[in-house]
PDB file of N, CA, C and O in Angstrom, chain B, residues numbered from 101:
ATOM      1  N   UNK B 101     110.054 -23.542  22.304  1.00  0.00           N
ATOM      2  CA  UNK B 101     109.533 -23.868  23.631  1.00  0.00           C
ATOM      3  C   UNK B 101     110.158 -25.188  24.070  1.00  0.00           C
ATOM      4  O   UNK B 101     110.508 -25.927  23.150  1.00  0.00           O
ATOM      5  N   UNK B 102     110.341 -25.579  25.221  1.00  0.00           N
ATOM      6  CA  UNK B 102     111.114 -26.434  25.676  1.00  0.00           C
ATOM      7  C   UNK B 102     110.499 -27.386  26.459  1.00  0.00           C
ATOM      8  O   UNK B 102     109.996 -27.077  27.539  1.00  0.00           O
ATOM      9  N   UNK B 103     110.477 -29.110  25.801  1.00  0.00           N
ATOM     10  CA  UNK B 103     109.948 -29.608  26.211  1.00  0.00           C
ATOM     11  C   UNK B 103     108.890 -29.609  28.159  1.00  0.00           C
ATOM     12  O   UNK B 103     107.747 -29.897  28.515  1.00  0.00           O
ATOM     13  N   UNK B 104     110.010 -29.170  28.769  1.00  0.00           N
ATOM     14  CA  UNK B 104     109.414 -28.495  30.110  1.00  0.00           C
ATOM     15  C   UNK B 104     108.209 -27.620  29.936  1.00  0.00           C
ATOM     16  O   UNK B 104     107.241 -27.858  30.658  1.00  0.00           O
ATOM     17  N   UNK B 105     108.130 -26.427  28.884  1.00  0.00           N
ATOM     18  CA  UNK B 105     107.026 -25.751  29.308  1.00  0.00           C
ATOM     19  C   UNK B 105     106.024 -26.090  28.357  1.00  0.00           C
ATOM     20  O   UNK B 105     105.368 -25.240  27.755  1.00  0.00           O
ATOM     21  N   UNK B 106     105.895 -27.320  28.212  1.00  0.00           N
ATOM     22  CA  UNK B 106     104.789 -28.032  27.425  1.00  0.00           C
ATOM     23  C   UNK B 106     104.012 -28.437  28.163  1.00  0.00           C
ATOM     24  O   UNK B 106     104.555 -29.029  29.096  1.00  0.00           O
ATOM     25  N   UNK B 107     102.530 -28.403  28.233  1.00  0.00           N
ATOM     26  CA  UNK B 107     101.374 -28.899  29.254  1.00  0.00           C
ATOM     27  C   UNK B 107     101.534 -30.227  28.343  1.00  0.00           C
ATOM     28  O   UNK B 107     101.702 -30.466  27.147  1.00  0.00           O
ATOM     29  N   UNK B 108     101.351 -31.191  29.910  1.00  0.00           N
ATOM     30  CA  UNK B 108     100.547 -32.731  29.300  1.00  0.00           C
ATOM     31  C   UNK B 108      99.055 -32.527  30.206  1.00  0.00           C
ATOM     32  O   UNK B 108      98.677 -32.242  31.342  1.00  0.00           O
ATOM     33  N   UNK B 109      98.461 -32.919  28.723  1.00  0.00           N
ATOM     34  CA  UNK B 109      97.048 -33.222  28.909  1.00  0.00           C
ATOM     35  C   UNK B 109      96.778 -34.775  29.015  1.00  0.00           C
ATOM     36  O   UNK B 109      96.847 -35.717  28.225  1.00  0.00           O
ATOM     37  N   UNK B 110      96.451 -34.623  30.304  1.00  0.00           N
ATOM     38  CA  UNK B 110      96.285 -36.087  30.895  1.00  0.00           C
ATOM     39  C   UNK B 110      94.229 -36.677  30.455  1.00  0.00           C
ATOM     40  O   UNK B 110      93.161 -36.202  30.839  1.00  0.00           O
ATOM     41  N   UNK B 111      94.492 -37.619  29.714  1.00  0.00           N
ATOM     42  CA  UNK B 111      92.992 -38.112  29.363  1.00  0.00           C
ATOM     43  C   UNK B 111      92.403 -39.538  29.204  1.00  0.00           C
ATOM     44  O   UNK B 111      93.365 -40.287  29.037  1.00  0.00           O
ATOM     45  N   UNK B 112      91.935 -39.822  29.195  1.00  0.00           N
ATOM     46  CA  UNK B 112      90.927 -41.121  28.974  1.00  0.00           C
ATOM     47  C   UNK B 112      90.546 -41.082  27.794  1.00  0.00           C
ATOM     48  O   UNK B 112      90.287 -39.975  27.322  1.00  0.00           O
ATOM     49  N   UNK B 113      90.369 -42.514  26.808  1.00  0.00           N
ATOM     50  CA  UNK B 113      89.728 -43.045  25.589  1.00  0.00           C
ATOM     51  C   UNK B 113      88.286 -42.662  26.290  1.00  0.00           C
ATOM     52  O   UNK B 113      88.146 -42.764  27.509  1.00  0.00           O
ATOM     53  N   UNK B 114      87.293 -42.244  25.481  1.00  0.00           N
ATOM     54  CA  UNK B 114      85.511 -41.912  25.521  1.00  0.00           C
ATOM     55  C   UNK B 114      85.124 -40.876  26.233  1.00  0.00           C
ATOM     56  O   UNK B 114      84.030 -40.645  26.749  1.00  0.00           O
ATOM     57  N   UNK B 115      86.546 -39.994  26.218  1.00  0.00           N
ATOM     58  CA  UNK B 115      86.440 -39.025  27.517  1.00  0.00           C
ATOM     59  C   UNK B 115      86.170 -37.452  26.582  1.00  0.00           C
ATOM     60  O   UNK B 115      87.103 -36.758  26.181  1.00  0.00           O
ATOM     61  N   UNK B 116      84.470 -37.071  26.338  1.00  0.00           N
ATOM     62  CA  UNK B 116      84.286 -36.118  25.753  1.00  0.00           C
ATOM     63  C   UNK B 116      85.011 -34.591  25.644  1.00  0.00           C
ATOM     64  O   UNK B 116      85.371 -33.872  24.712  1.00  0.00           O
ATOM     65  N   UNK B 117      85.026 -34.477  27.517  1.00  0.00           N
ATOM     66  CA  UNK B 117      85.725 -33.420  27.963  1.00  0.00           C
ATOM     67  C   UNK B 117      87.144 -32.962  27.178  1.00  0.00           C
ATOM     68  O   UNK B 117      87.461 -31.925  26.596  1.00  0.00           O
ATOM     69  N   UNK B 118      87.834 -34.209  27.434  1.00  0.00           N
ATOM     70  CA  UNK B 118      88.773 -34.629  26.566  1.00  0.00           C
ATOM     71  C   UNK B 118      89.274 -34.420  25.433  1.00  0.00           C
ATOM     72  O   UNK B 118      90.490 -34.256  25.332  1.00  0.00           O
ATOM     73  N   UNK B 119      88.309 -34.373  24.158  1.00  0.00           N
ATOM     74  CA  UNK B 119      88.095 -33.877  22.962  1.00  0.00           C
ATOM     75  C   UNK B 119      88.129 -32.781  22.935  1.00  0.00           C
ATOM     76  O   UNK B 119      89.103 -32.254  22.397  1.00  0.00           O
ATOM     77  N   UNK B 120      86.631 -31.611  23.745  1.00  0.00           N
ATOM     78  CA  UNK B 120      86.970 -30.630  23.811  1.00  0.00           C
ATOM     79  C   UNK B 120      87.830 -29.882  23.672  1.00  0.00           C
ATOM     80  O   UNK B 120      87.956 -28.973  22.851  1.00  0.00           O
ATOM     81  N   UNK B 121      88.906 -30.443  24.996  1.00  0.00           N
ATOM     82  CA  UNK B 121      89.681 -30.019  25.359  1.00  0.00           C
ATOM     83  C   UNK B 121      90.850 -29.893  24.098  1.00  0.00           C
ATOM     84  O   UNK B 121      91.145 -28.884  23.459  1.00  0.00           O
ATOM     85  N   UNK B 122      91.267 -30.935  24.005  1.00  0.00           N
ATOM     86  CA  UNK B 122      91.988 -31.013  22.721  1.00  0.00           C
ATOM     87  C   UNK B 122      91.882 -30.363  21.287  1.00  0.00           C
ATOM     88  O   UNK B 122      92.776 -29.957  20.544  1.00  0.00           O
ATOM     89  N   UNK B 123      90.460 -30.391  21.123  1.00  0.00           N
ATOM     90  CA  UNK B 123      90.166 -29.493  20.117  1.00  0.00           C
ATOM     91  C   UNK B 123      90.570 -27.730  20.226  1.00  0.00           C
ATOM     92  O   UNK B 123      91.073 -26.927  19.439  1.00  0.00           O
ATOM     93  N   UNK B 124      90.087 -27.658  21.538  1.00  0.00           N
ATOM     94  CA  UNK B 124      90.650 -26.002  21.778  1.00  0.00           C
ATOM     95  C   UNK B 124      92.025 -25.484  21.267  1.00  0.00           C
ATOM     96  O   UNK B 124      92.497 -24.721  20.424  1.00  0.00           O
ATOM     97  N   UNK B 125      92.424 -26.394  22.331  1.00  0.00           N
ATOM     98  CA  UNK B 125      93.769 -26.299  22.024  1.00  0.00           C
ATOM     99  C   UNK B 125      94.558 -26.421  20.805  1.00  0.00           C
ATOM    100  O   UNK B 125      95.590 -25.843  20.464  1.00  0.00           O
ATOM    101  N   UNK B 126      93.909 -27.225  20.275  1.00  0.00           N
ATOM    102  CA  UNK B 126      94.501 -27.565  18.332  1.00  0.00           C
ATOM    103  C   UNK B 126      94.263 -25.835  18.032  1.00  0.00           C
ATOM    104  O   UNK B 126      95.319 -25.201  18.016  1.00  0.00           O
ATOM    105  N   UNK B 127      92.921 -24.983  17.784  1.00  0.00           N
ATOM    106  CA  UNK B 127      92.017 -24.261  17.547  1.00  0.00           C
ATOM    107  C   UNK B 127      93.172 -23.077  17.855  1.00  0.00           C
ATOM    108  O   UNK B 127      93.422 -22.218  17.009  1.00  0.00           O
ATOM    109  N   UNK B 128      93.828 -23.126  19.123  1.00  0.00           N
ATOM    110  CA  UNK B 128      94.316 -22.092  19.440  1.00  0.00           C
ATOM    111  C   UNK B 128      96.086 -21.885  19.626  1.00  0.00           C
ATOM    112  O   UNK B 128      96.827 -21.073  20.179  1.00  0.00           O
ATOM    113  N   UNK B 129      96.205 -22.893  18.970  1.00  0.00           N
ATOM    114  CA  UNK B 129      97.786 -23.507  18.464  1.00  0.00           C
ATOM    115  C   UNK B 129      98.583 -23.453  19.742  1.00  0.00           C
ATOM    116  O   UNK B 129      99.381 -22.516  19.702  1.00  0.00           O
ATOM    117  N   UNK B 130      98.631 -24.087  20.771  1.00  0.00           N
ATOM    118  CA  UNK B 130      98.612 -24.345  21.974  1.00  0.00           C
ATOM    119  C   UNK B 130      99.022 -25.707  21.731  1.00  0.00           C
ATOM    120  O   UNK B 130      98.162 -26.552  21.484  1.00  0.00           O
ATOM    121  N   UNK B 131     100.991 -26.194  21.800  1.00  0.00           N
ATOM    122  CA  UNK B 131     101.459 -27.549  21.726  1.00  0.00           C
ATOM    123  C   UNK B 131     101.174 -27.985  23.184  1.00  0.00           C
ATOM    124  O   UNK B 131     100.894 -27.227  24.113  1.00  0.00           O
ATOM    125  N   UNK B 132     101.278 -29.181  23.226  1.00  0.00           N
ATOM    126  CA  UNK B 132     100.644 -30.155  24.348  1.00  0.00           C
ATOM    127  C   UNK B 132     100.964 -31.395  24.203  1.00  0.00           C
ATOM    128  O   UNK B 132     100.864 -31.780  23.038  1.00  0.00           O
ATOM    129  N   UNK B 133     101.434 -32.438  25.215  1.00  0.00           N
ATOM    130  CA  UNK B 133     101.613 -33.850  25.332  1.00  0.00           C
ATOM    131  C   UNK B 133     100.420 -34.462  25.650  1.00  0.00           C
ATOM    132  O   UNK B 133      99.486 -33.854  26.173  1.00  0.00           O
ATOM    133  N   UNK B 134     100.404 -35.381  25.425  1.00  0.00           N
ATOM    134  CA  UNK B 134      98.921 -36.190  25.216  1.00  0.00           C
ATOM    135  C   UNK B 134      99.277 -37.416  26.215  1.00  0.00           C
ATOM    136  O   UNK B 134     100.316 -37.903  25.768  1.00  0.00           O
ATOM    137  N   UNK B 135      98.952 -37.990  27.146  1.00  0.00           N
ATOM    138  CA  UNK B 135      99.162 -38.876  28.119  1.00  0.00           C
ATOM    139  C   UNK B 135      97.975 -39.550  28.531  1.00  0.00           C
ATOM    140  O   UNK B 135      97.286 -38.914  29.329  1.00  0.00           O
ATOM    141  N   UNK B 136      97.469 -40.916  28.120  1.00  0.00           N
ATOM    142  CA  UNK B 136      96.520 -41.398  28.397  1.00  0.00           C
ATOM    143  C   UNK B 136      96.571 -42.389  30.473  1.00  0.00           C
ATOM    144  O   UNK B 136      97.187 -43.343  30.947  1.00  0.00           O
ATOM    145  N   UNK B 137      95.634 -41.479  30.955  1.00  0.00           N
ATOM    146  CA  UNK B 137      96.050 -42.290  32.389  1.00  0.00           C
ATOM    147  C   UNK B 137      95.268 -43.885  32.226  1.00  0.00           C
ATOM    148  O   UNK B 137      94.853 -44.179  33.347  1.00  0.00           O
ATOM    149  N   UNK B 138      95.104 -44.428  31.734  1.00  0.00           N
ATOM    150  CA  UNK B 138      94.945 -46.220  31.279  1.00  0.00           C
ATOM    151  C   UNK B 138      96.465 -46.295  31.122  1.00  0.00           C
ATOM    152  O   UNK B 138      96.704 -47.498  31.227  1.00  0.00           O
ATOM    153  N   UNK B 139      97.448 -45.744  30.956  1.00  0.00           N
ATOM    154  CA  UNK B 139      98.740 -46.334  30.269  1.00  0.00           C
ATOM    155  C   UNK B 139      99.403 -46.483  31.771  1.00  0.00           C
ATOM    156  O   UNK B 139      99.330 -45.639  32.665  1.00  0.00           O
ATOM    157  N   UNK B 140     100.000 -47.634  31.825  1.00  0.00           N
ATOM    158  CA  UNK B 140     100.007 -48.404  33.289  1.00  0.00           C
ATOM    159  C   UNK B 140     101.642 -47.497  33.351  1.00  0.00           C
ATOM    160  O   UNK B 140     101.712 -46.551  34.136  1.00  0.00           O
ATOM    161  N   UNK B 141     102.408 -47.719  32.822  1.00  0.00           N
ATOM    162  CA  UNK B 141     103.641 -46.989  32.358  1.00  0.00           C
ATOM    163  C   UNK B 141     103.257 -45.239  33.515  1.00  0.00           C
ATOM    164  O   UNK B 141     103.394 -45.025  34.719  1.00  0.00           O
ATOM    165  N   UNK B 142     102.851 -44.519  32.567  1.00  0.00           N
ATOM    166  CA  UNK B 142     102.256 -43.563  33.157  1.00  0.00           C
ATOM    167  C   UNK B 142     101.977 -42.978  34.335  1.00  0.00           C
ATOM    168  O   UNK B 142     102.336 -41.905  34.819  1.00  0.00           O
ATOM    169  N   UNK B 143     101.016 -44.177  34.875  1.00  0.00           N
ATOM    170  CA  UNK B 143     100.615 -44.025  36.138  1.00  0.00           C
ATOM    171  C   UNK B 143     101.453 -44.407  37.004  1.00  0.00           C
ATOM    172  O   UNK B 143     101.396 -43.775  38.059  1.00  0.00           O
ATOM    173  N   UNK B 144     102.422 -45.433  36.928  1.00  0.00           N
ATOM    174  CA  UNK B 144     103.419 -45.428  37.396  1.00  0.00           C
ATOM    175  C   UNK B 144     104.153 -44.428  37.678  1.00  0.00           C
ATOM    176  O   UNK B 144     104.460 -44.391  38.870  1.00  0.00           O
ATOM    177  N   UNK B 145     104.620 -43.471  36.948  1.00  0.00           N
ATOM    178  CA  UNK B 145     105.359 -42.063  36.882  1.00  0.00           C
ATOM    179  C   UNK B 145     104.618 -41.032  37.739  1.00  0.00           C
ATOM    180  O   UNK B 145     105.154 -40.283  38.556  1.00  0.00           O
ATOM    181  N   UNK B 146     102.964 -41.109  37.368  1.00  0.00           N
ATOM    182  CA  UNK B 146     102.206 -40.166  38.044  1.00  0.00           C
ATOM    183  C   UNK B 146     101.974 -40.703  40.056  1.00  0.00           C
ATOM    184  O   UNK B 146     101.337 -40.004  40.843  1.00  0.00           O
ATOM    185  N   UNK B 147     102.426 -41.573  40.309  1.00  0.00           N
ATOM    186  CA  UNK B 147     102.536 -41.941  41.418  1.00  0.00           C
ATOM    187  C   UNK B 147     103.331 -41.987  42.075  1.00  0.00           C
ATOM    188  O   UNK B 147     103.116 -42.345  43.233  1.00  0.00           O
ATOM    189  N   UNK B 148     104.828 -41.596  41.586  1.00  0.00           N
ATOM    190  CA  UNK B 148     105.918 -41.241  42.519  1.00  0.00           C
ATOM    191  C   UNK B 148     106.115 -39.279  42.145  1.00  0.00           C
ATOM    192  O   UNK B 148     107.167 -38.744  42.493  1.00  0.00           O
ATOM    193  N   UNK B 149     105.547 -38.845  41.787  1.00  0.00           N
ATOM    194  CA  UNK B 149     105.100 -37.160  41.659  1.00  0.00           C
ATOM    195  C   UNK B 149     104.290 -36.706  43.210  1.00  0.00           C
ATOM    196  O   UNK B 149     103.094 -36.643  43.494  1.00  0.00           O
ATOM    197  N   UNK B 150     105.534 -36.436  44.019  1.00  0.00           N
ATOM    198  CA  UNK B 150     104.311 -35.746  45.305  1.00  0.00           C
ATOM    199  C   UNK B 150     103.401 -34.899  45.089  1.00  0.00           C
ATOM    200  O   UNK B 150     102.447 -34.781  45.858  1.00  0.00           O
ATOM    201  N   UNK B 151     103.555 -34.145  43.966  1.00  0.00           N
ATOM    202  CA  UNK B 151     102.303 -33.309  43.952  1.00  0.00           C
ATOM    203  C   UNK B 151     100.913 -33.846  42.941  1.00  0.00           C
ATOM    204  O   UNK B 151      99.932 -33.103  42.923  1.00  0.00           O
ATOM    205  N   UNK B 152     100.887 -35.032  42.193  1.00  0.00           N
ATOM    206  CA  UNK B 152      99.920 -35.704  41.803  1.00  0.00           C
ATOM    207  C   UNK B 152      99.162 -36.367  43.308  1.00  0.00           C
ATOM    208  O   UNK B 152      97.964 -36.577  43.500  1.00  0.00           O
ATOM    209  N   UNK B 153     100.214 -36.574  44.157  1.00  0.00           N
ATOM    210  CA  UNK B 153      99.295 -37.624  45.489  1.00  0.00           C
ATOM    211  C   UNK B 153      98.988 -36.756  45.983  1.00  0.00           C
ATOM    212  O   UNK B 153      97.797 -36.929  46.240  1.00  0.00           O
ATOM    213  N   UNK B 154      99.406 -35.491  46.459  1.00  0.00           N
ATOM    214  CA  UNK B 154      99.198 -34.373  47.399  1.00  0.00           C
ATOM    215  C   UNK B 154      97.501 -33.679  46.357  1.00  0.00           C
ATOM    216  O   UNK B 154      96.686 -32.866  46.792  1.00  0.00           O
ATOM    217  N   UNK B 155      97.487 -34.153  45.414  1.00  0.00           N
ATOM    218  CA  UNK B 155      96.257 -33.123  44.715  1.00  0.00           C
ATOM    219  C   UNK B 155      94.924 -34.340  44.385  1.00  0.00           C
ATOM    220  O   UNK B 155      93.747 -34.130  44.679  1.00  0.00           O
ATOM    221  N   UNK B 156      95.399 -35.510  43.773  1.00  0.00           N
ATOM    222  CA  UNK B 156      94.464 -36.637  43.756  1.00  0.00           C
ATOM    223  C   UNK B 156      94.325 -37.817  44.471  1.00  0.00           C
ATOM    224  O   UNK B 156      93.434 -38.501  43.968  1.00  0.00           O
ATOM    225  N   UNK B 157      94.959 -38.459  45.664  1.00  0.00           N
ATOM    226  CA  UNK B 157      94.874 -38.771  46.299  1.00  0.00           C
ATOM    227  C   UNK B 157      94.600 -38.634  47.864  1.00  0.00           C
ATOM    228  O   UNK B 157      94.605 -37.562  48.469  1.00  0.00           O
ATOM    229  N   UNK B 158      94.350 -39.935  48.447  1.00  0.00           N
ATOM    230  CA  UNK B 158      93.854 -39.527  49.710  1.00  0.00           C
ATOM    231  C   UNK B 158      94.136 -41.038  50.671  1.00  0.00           C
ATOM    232  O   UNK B 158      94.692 -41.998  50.136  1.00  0.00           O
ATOM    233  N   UNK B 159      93.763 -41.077  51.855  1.00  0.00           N
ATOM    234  CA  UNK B 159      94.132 -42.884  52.357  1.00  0.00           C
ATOM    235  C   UNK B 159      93.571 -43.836  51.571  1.00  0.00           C
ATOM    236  O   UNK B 159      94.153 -44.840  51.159  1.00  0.00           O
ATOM    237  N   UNK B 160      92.355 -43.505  51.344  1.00  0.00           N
ATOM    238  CA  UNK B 160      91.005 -44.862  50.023  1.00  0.00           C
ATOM    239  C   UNK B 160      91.806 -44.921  48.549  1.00  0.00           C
ATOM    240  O   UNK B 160      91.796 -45.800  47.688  1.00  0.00           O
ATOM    241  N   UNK B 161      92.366 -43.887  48.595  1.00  0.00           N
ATOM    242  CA  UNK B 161      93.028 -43.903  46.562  1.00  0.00           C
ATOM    243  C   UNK B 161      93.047 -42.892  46.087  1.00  0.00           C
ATOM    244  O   UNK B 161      93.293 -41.828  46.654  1.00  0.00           O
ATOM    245  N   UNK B 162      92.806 -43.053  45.043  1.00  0.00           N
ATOM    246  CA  UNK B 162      93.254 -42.077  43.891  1.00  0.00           C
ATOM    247  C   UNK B 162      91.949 -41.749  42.619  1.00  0.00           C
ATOM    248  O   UNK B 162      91.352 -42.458  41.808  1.00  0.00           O
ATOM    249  N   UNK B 163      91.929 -40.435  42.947  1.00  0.00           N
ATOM    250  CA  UNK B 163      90.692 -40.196  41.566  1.00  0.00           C
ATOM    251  C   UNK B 163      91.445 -39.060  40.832  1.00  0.00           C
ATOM    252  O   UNK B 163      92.186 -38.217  41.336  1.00  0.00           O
ATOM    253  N   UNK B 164      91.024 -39.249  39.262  1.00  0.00           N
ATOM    254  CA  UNK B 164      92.065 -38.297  38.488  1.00  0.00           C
ATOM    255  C   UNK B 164      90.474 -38.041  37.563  1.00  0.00           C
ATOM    256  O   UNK B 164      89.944 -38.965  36.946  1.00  0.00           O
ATOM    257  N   UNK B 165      89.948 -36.774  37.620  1.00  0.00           N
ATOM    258  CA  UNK B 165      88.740 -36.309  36.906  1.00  0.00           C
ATOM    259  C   UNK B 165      89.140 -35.949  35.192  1.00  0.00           C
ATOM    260  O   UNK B 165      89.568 -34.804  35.053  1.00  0.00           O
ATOM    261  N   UNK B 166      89.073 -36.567  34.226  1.00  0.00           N
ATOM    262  CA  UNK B 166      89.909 -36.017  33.408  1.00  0.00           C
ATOM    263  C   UNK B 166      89.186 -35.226  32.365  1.00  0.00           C
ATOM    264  O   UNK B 166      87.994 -35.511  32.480  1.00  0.00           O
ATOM    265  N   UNK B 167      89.357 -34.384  31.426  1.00  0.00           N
ATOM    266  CA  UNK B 167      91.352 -33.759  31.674  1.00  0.00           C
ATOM    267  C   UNK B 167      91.568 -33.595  32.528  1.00  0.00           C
ATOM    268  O   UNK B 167      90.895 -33.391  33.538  1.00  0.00           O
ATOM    269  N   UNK B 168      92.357 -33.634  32.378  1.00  0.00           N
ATOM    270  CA  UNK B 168      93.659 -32.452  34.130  1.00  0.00           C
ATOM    271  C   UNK B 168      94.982 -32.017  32.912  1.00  0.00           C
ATOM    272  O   UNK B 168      95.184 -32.483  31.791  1.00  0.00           O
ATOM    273  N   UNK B 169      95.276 -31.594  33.217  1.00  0.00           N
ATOM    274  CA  UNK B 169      96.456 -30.505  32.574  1.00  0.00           C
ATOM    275  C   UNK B 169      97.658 -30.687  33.845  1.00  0.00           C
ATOM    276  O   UNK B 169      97.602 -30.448  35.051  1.00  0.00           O
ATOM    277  N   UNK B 170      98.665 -31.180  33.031  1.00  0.00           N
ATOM    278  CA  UNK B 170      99.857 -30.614  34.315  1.00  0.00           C
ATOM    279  C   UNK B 170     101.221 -29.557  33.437  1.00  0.00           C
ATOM    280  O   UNK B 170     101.747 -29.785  32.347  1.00  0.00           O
ATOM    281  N   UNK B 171     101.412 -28.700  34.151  1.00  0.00           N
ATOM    282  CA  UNK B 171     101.555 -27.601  33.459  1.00  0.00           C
ATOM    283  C   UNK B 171     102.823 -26.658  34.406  1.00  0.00           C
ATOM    284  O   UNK B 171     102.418 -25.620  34.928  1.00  0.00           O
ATOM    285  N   UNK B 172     104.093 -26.980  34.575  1.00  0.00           N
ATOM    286  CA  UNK B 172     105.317 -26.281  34.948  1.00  0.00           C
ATOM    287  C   UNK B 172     104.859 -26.734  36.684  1.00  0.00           C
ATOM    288  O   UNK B 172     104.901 -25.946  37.629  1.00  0.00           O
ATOM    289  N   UNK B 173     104.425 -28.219  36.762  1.00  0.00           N
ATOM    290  CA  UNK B 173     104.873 -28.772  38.040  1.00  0.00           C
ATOM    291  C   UNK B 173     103.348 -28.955  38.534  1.00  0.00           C
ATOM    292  O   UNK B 173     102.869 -29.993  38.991  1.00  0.00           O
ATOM    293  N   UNK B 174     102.719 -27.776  38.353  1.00  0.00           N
ATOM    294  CA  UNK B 174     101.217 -27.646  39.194  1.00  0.00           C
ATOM    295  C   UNK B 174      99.879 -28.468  38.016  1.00  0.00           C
ATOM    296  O   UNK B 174      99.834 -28.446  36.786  1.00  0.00           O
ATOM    297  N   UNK B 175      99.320 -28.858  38.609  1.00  0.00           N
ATOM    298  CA  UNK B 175      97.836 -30.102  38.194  1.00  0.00           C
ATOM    299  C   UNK B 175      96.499 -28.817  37.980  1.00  0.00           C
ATOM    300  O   UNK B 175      96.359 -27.933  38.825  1.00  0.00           O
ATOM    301  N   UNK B 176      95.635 -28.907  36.776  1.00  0.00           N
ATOM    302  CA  UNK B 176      94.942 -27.847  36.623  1.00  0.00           C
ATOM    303  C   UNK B 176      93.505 -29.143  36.089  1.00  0.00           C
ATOM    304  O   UNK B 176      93.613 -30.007  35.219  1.00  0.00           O
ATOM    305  N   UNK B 177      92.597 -28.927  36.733  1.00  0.00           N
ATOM    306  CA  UNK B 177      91.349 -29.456  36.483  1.00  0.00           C
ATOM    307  C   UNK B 177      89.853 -28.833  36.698  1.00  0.00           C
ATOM    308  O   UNK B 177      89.616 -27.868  37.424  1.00  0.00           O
ATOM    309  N   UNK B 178      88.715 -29.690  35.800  1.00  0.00           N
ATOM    310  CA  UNK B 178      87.683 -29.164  36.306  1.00  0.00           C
ATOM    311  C   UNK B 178      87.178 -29.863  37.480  1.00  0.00           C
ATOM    312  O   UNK B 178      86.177 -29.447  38.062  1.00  0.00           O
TER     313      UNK B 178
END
C-alpha cells in the first residue's frame, strides 16, 4: 500500500474517541498515520489544504472535532 492510500488519523493527547479509534483499527489491521493536531508543524500543513478550510473552518476559525480521518484527499468525522 502506498504511502498515499494510508488514512492519517488526526487526534488529540486525552482524546478517548481517539483511543477507540485507534484501537479498532490496530484490532482490524488497518495501517494508519497518527498526526497529533497540537503539533504546530502540522497545523501548519493542515491550513494551506483547501479542503481542511472548506470542511473545518469558517470567518471566526477553525474547529477540528477529533478524530477526523483524512483519507485519499476527503476529511471523515463524527
Amino acid at each position: 500500500m502506498s504511502k498515499a492510500n494510508i488514512p492519517i488519523v488526526i487526534t488529540k493527547e486525552d482524546c478517548h474517541r481517539c483511543h477507540e479509534l485507534k484501537d479498532w483499527l490496530k484490532e482490524n489491521d488497518v495501517k494508519y498515520i497518527e498526526r497529533d493536531i497540537d503539533d504546530e508543524e502540522f497545523v501548519s500543513e493542515l491550513l494551506h489544504d483547501k479542503n481542511f478550510l472548506g470542511t473545518f473552518c469558517d470567518a471566526d476559525g477553525c474547529i477540528v472535532n477529533t478524530p477526523a480521518v483524512l483519507h485519499k484527499g476527503k476529511y471523515w468525522f463524527k
